[in-house]
N, C-alpha and C positions, 0 to 999 in steps of 0.2 A: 596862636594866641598873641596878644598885642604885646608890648614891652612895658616896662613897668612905668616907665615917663607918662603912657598914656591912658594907664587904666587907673579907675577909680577907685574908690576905696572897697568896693564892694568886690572887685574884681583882685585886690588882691588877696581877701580873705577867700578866693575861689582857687587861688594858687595853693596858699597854707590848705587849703581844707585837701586839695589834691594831691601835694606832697604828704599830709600826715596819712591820706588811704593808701599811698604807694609804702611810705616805710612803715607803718603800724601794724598795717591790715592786708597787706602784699594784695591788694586790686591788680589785675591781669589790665596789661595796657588798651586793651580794647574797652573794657570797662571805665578806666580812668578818661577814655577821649569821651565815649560817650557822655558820663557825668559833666565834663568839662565842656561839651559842646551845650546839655541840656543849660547850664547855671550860664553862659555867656547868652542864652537867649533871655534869660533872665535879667543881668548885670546890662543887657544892650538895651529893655525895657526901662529901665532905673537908672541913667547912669550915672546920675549923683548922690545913688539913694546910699545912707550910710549903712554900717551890717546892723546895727544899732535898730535902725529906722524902720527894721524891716515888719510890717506890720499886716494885719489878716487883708487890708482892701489889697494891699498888694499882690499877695496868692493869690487873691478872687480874680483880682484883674487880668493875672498872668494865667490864671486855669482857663478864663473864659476867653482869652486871646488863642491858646492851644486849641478850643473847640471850635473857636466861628470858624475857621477857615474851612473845617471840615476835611483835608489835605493830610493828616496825621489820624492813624489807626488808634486806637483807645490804647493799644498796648503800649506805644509811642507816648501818649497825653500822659497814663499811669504811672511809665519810668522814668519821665520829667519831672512829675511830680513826686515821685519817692528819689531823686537826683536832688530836689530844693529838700522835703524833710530829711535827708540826712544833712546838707548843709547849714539849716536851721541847727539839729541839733550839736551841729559842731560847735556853731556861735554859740549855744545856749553853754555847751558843756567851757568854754573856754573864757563866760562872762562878759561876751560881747553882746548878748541880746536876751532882754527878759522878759518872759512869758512865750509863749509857742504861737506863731502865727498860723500855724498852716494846721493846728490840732480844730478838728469840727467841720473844717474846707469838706462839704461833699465832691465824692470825687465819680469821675461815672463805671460803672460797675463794669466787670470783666465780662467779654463776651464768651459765650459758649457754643460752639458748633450744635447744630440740630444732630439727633443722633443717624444714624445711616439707617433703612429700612428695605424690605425686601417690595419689591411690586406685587400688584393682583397676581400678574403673570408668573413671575417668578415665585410665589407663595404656592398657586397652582404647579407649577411642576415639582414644585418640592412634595405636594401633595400627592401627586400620582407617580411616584416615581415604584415603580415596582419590588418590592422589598419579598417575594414569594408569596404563598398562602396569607390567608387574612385570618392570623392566627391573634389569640387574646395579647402578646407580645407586642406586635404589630398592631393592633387595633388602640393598644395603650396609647403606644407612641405618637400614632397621627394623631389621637384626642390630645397627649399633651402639645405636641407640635400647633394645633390647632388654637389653643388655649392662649399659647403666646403669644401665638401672631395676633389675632381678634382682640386681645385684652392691652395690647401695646406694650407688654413689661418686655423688658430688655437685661439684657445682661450685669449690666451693673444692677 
């Protein structure tokens, strides 16, 4: 991080907001670099911008500079931007900035893995696999087995 000669004014309520998570709220140092890295991408956007100043085109600007590049994972984009709303709230709670800038900012939705499935093939062997006589027991199970697989429910 820069030295205080050369950082803005924005940059040094990014110091305050990092030492109050380090003695307040005991943030693990991994945690404090990361937040510290997200808000100096920020503070390098603005560098004159006051904490005061800070205002919604701002977020919007700064969300939509996280997405053009494409280069950063959503999960990346999402704890950048919950890096600035806690920093926002800090301003707000300490009376440096009034009204919420970053409150309404759509943000882009968490991805979700597809769930994992069994192949044709692998359905089939599961289906012939030998269980003894083709007793009412047995005949249940492959019909519910069946049921699952053909109807897509899953586990959850």
């Amino acid at each position: 991080m820069a030295t205080e000669a050369s950082q803005g004014p924005l940059r040094l309520q990014t110091e305050r907001f990092l030492t109050h998570l380090r003695a307040t709220r005991n943030y693990s140092p991994h945690t404090l670099r990361a937040y510290g890295m997200d808000l100096d991408s920020f503070c390098a956007k603005y560098p004159e911008l006051e904490p005061g100043g800070i205002e919604r085109v701002h977020v919007r600007a700064f969300l939509a500079d996280l997405q053009k590049d494409g280069g950063l994972a959503r999960a990346s984009i999402l704890r950048r931007m919950a890096s600035l709303r806690s920093f926002v709230k800090f301003l707000r709670a300490g009376g440096l900035l009034k009204g919420n800038p970053v409150f309404g900012v759509p943000l882009p939705k968490r991805g979700r893995p597809l769930p994992k499935f069994l192949t044709e093939n692998e359905m089939a062997e599961l289906m012939s696999v030998p269980a003894g006589a083709a007793t009412k027991q047995r005949l249940r199970d492959l019909a519910a087995v069946e049921l699952i697989y053909s109807s897509g429910l899953r586990r959850a």
